[in-house]
C-alpha positions in Angstrom: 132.8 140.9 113.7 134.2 138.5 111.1 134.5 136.0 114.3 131.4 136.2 115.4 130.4 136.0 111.6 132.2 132.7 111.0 131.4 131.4 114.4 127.4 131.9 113.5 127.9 130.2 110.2 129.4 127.3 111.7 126.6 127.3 113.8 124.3 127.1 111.1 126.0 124.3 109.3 125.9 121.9 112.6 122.2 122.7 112.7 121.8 121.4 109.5 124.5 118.4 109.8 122.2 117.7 113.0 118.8 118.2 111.4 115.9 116.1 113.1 112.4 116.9 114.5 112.8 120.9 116.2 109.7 121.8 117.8 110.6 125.1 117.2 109.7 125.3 113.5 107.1 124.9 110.7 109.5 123.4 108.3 109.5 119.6 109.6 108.5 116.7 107.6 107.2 113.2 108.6 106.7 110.1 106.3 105.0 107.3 106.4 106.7 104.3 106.1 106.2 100.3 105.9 103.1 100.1 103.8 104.3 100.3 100.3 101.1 102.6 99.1 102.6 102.2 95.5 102.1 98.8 95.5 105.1 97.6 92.9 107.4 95.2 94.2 110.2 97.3 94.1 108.3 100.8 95.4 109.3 100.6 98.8 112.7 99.8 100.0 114.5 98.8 103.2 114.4 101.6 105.8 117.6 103.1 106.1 117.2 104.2 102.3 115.2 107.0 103.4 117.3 108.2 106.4 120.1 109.3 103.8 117.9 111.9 102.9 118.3 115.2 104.9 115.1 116.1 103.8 113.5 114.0 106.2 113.2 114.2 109.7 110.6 111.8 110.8 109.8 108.2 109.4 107.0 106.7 111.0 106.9 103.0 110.5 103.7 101.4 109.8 102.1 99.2 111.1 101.5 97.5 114.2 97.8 96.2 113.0 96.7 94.6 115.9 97.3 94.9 119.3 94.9 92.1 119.8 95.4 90.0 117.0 93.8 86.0 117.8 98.0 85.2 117.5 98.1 86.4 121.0 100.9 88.7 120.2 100.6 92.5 118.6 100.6 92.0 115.0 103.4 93.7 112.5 102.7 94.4 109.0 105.5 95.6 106.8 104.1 95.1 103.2 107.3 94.2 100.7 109.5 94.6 103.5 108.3 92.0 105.8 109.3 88.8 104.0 113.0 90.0 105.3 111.7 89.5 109.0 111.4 86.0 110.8 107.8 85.6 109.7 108.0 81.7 111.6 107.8 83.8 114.9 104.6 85.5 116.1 105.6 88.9 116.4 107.5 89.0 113.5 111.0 89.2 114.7 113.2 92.5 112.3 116.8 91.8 112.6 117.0 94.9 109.4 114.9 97.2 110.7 116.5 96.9 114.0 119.6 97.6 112.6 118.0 100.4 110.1 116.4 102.1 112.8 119.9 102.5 115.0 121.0 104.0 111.7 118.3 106.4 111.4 118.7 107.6 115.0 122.4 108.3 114.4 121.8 110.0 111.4 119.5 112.4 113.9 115.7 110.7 112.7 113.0 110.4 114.8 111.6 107.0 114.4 107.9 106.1 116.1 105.9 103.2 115.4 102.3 103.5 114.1 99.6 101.4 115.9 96.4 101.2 114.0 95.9 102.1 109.9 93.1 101.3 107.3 94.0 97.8 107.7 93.6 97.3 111.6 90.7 95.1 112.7 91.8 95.1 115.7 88.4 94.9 118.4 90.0 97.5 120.9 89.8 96.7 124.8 87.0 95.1 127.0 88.3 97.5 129.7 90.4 100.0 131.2 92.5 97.9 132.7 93.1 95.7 129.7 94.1 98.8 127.7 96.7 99.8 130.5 98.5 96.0 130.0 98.3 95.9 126.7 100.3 99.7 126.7 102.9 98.4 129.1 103.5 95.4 126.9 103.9 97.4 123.9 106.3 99.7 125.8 108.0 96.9 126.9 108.1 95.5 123.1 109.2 98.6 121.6 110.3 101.0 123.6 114.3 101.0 125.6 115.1 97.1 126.2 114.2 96.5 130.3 116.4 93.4 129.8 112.6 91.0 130.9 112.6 87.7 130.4 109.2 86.0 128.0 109.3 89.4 125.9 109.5 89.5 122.6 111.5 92.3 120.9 110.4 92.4 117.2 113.4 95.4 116.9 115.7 93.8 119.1 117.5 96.3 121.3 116.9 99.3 118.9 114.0 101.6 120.5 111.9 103.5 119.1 111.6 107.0 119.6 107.6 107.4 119.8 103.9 105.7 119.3 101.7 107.1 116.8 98.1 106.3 117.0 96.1 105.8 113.5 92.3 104.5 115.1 90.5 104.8 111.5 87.7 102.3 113.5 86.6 102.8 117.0 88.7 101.7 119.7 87.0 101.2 122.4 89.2 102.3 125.4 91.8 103.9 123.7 92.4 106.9 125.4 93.2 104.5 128.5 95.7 102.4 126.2 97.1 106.1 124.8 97.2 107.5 128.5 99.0 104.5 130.4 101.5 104.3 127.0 102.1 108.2 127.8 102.5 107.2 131.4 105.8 104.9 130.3 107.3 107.2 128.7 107.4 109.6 130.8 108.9 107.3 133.1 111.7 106.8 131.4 112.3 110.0 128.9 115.2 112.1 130.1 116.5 115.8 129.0 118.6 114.1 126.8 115.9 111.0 125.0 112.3 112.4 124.6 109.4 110.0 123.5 106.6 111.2 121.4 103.3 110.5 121.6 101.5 111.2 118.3 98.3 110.6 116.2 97.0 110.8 112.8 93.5 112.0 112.7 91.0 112.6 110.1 90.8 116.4 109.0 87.2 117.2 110.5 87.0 119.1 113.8 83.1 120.0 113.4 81.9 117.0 114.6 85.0 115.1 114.9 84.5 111.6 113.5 83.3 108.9 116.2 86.7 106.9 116.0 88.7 109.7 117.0 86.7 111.5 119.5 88.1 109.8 122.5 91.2 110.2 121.6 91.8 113.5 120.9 89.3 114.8 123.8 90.9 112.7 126.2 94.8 112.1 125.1 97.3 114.9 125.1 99.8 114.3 122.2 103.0 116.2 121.4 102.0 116.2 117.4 99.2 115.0 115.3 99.7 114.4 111.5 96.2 115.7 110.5 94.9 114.1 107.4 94.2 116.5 104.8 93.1 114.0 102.2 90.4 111.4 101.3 88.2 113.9 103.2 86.6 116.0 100.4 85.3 118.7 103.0 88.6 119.7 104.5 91.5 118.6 102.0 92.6 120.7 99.1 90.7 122.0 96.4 88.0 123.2 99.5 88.7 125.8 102.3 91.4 123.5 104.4 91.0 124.5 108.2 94.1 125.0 109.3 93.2 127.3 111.7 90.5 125.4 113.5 93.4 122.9 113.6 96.0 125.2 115.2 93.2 126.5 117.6 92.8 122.9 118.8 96.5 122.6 119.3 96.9 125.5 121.1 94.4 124.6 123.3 95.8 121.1 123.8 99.6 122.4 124.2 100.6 120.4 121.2 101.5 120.9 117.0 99.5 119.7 114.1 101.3 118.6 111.1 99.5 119.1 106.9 99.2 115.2 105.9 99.5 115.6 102.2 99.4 112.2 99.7 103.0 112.1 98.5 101.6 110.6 94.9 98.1 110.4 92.9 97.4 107.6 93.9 98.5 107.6 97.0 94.9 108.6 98.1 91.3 109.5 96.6 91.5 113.0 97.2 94.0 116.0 98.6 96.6 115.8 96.3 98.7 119.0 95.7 100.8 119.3 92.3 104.6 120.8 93.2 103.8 123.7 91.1 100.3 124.8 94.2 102.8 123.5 97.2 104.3 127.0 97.8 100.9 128.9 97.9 99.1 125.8 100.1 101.8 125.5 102.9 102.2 129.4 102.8 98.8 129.4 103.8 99.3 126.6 106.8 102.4 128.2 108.2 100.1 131.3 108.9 98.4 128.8 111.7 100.6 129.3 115.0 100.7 125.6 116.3 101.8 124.3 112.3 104.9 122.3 113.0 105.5 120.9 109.1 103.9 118.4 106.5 103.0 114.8 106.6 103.4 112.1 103.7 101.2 109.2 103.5 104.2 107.2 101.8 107.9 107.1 101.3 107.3 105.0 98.6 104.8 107.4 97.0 107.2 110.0 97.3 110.3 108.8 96.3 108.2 107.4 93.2 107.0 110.9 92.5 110.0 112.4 91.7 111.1 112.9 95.2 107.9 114.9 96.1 109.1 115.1 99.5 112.1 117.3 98.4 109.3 119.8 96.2 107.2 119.8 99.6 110.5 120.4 101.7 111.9 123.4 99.3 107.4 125.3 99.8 108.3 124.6 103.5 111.6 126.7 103.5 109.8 129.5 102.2 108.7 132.5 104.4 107.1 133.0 107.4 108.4 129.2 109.1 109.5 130.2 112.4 106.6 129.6 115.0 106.1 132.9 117.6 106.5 130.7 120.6 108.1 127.4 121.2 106.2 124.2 121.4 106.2 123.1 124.9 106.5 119.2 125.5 105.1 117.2 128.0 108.0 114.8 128.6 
C-alpha cells in the first residue's frame, strides 16, 4: 500500500513538473501575448518571461495582422517587442522569439499564433482558392520547417504548435483559409505533436455576430477562447451563457475557454475582481465542454498583481474534472 502510495505521488508530481494544455480538464489557462494591452514601455516583456510560470499553459502570440498586407508578405505585429526583430525585412524576421518559443515548448507550453485582432485590416480573400494558398503559405511560414527554398521563416526553425483565428471584421472566405490550414496540419500532426486549431470569438450565440458566422458554422476547432468582455450582454455583471457556449461545443466536438480581461483596462467591460473569481468560474466549470480561462494580456496580468495566478488558484477549486474527455480531431 505505501508503494502504490508513493508510486501515485510520484505520479502526481511528474504531472505537474510536465503541466501543459490537458484536454481532460477545466483548469487550463491561455494568455494572450505580443500586444502590450498596458501600453507602458516596460509592461510587456520578451516571451520566455512568461513560460517560467507554471501557471500558464498556453501563450498565444499575437499578431499576425495581415495575411494580405500591400507588403506582399503576412504582416507581424509585436507591439514593444518588435523593435528586437529585423524590422528591414518584410516579414519581420524574430531571431528571440524563435529561440523563446523552443524554450516555451521545452518547458511543456503550447505556443499558437493569432491571425487577425482589433487591429487587422486585412480585406480577406477574393476566393476560395486564394484562401487555400494563402493557408499553405502560412503553414509553410509557421508551422514545422519543410526545408523550401523563397520562404520566409519569421521564427526560424521553431514551430508553432497551433493557429488561432481572431476575425473581429469580416473575412470573406475564411472558413476556406481556416479549412485548408486544418487540412496541413493534419498532414503532418503525429500521436506524439498535435496542432491546434483555435478561435477567439465574440460571446453572443443568439445571432452570432456577422464576422464570425462563417467561421464557427463552417470550421471545426479544437478550442475557442470565447470573449466574455467588451460585450455588455454576455460578460460579467449580466447572466454569462456558459451553457449555450458548452452546448455549441458539444455539438461541434470541441472546448470553449472564459476570456476574462486580465486588468481594468485591459477592456471596456467584463472585468472580474480576484475576490468574485471563485464564484464566476465555479459557475463556468458547471458547463461540460469548459476547458479553462482566457486572458486578453500577459502584460495586463503580470501588471495586476499576477492576476493570472488569482484566476489559476478559482480554477483549482471544485468540480474541474470534465465527465468525458475532449476528443481531438488531429
Amino acid at each position: 500500500m505505501k508503494l502504490l502510495s508513493i508510486a501515485h505521488t510520484i505520479l502526481c508530481m511528474s504531472s505537474f513538473a510536465l503541466a501543459d494544455y490537458n484536454p481532460a480538464v477545466k483548469t487550463n489557462l491561455a494568455v494572450y501575448w505580443g500586444q502590450n494591452s498596458a501600453a507602458q514601455p516596460t509592461s510587456q516583456n520578451r516571451l520566455s518571461t512568461y513560460c517560467e510560470d507554471t501557471n500558464i499553459d498556453i501563450i498565444i502570440l499575437s499578431f499576425v495582422v495581415s495575411i494580405n498586407s500591400g507588403k506582399g508578405e503576412p504582416e507581424l505585429n509585436f507591439a514593444n517587442q518588435q523593435g528586437k526583430c529585423d524590422e528591414s525585412k518584410q516579414p519581420l524576421i524574430c531571431p528571440e522569439i524563435e529561440a523563446d518559443i523552443k524554450t516555451c515548448q521545452s518547458k511543456k507550453k503550447t505556443i499558437l499564433l493569432s491571425i487577425g485582432g482589433a487591429i487587422s485590416a486585412d480585406p480577406g480573400f477574393p476566393d476560395a482558392p486564394a484562401a487555400v494558398h494563402a493557408a499553405e503559405k502560412i503553414w509553410q511560414m509557421f508551422g514545422p520547417n519543410q526545408g523550401k527554398s523563397g520562404i520566409a521563416r519569421p521564427f526560424g526553425s521553431a514551430s508553432v504548435d497551433g493557429f488561432d483565428l481572431d476575425f473581429e471584421h469580416s473575412m470573406p472566405n475564411g472558413a476556406a483559409f481556416a479549412n485548408a490550414l486544418r487540412a496541413q496540419m493534419q498532414g503532418t500532426a503525429s500521436h506524439d505533436k498535435p496542432f491546434y486549431l483555435t478561435a477567439a470569438p465574440q460571446c453572443p450565440l443568439d445571432p452570432i455576430p456577422l464576422a464570425q458566422k462563417e467561421i464557427l458554422e463552417n470550421v471545426h476547432f479544437d478550442m475557442v477562447f470565447v470573449q466574455f468582455y467588451n460585450n455588455p450582454q454576455c460578460n460579467t455583471g449580466s447572466v454569462p451563457n456558459f451553457s449555450a457556449w458548452s452546448d455549441w461545443a458539444k455539438s461541434k466536438n470541441s472546448t470553449f475557454f472564459v476570456g476574462l480581461p486580465a486588468g481594468k483596462t485591459a477592456a471596456s467591460s467584463g472585468y472580474v475582481e480576484p475576490a468574485n473569481l471563485g464564484a464566476y468560474l465555479e459557475k463556468a466549470k458547471e458547463s461540460e465542454k469548459m476547458g479553462g480561462v482566457m486572458l486578453w494580456d500577459a502584460s495586463q496580468a503580470w501588471g495586476n498583481d499576477k492576476y493570472h495566478n488569482k484566476v489559476k488558484t478559482a480554477l483549482n477549486g471544485a468540480k474541474t474534472k470534465r465527465s468525458s474527455r475532449f476528443g481531438l480531431a488531429i
